[in-house]
N, C-alpha and C positions, 0 to 999 in steps of 0.2 A: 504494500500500500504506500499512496507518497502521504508524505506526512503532512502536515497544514503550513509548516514553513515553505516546503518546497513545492505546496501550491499556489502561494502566497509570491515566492519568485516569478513561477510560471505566467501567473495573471498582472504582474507587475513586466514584466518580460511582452507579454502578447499587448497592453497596454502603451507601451512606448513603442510598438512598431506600428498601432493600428492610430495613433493620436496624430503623425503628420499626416495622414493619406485623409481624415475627415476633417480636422480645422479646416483647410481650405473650402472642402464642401461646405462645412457648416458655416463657415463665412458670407461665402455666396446666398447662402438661403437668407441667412440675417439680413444681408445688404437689401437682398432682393424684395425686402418688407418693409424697407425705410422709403419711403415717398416726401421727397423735398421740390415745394413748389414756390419759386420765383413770383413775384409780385412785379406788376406795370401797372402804369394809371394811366386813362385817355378822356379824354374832355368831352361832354356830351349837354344837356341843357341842362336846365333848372331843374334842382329836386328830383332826380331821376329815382321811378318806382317801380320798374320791372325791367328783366330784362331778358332776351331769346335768342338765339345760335341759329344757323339755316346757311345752307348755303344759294346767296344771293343773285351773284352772276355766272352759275355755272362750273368753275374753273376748280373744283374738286377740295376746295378751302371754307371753313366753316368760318364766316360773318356774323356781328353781332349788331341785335338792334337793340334798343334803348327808349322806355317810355318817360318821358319828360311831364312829369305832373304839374307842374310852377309856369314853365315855358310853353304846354300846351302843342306840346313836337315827340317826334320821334328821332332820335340819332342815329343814323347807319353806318357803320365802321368796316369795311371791308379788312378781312383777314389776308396779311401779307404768308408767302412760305417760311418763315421765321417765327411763324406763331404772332407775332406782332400785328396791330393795325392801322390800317390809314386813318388819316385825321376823319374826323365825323362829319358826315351831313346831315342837315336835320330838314325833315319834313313836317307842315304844319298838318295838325289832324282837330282835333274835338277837344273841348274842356278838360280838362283833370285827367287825360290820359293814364290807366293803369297794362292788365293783364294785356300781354299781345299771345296771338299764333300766327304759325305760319299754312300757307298751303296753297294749292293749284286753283284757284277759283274759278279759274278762265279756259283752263284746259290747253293750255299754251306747252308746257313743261316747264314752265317760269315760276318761282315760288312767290308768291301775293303774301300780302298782309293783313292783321285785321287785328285793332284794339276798341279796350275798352272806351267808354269815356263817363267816370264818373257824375263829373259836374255838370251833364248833359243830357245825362241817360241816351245815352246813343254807341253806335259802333261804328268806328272808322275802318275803310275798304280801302288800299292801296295796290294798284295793281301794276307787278312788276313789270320791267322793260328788258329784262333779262343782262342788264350788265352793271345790275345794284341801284340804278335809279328807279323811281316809280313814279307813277302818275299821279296827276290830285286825286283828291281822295274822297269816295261817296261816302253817305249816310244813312244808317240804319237806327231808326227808334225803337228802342229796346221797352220791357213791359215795367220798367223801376229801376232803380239805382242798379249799374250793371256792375259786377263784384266779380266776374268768372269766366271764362271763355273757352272755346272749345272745339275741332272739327272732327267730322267723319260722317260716312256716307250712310246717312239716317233711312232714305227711303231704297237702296240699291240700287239707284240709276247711275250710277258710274258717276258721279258729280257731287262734288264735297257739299259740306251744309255748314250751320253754325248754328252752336248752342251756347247760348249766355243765362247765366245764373242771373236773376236782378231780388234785392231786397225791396221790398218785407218777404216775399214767399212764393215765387214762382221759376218757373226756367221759359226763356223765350228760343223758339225753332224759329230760324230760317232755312228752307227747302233751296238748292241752288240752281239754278239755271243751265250753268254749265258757262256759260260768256261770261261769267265777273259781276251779274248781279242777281237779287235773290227774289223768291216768293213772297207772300203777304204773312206776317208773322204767326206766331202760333204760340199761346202761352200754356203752361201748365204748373201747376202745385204742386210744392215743395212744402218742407219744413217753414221753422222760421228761419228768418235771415240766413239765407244760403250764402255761404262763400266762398265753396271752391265746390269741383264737379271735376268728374273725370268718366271717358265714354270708352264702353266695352262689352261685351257679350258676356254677361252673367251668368243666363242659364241654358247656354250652348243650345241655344235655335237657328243662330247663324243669321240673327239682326241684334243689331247696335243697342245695348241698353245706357239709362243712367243713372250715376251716383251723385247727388246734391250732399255736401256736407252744409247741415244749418247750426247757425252758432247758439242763437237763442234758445232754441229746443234739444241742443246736444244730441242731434240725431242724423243719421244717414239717409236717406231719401232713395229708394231706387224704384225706378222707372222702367219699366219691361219693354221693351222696342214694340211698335207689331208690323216694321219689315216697312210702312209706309209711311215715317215721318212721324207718325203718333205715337202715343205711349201711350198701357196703361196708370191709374192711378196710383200713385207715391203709396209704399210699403215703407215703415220706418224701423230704423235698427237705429239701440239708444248707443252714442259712443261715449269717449271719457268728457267731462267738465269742458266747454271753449273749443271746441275743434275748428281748427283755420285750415288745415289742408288736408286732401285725399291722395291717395295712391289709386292703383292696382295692376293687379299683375298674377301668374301663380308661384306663391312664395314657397310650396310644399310642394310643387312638383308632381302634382293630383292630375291634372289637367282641367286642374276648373280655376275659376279666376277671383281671385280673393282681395281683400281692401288692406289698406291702409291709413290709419287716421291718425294723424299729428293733432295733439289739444293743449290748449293755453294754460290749460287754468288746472293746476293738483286738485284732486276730490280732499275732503277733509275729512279728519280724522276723528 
């Protein structure tokens, strides 16, 4: 039998041969978990309150736009190959600019714009020109204070749509045309004070459903598609205290599509 000393050598022996050949592995692994991100600033309008990523003119480089609450404009900064961007342009749009999206409204292959505008109750239309400028900008009157924004192709016609969240308690559909502008509005109920929304296929029918998060009522709101632009009636799930933002996505890997609610406010004890 070997004795406990002379196992003691052994495993101290197999230890200094096997300790250069994995530091360096294990180095690697370390480093490769350390994320250091650089910081730059770029000048944009007044009080800027949202902001969104797209690529603008085509050229394989993600741009950033900028809603200007104070200045009543949007900033558009095109993204250099350097990660850097051009100095900003600003376009004028609606009151109190908040939440922007992006998307094809026109059917161009050219990405459009669309915000909110608080101090207006409206949505501003910009429709690109495909090398980061855009055109003046139409108007959409929304059903209340707009808080929320959103696209996807609500009735299956190949043509994007919009859905805006608006306070005290509704969500407003526009149906899309296909050319850059929209149908006659269409409102529905929500919770109270809705403020964020996010649009997906809930219960795998293979049409668009929605998620209203309401702040007032700390609840979730969903909305069953029915494939033509309508919805049935708001089903509510309570979330935590103050919920300001939603998700979703599937987080479990089920194949079903599940939420995410960010809330302001700790429940008490």
């Amino acid at each position: 039998m070997i004795s406990t000393y002379a196992r003691r050598l052994l495993l101290a022996g197999f230890l200094s041969f096997l300790l250069p050949i994995l530091l360096p592995i294990l180095a690697v692994c370390a480093s490769a978990q350390v994320y250091v991100f650089g910081q730059a600033s770029f000048v944009t309008g007044g009080n800027p309150d949202s902001v969104l990523s797209a690529d603008l003119n085509s050229d394989g480089r993600l741009d950033l736009i900028v809603g200007n609450r104070d200045s009543n404009s949007i900033t558009v900064l095109l993204g250099k190959p350097d990660g850097t961007f051009a100095p900003g342009v600003d376009y004028v749009v609606g009151k109190g600019p908040g939440a922007l999206i992006s998307g094809d409204f026109n059917g161009d292959g050219i990405e459009d714009l669309a915000v909110i505008n608080a101090d207006e109750n409206t949505v501003s239309i910009l429709l690109g020109k495909g090398d980061g400028t855009f055109q003046g900008f139409a108007t959409l009157a929304t059903g209340g204070v707009p808080t929320a924004i959103a696209t996807g192709d609500l009735n299956q016609d190949g043509k994007l749509d919009l859905v805006v969240a608006n306070d005290p308690s509704r969500v407003s559909i526009w149906l899309g045309n296909g050319d850059g502008s929209f149908q006659t509005r269409q409102d529905f109920s929500t919770g109270d004070s809705p403020v964020a929304l996010t649009v997906n296929d809930f219960n795998a029918d293979g049409k668009l459903d929605l998620a209203v998060v309401s702040q007032s009522s700390n609840t979730v709101s969903i909305l069953l598609g029915n494939g033509d632009g309508t919805f049935r009636s708001h089903v509510d799930y309570s979330s935590g205290k103050g919920p300001v933002s939603v998700a979703s996505g599937d987080f479990n890997r089920d194949g079903f599509v599940d939420l995410i609610v960010a809330n302001d406010l700790l429940p008490k004890n």
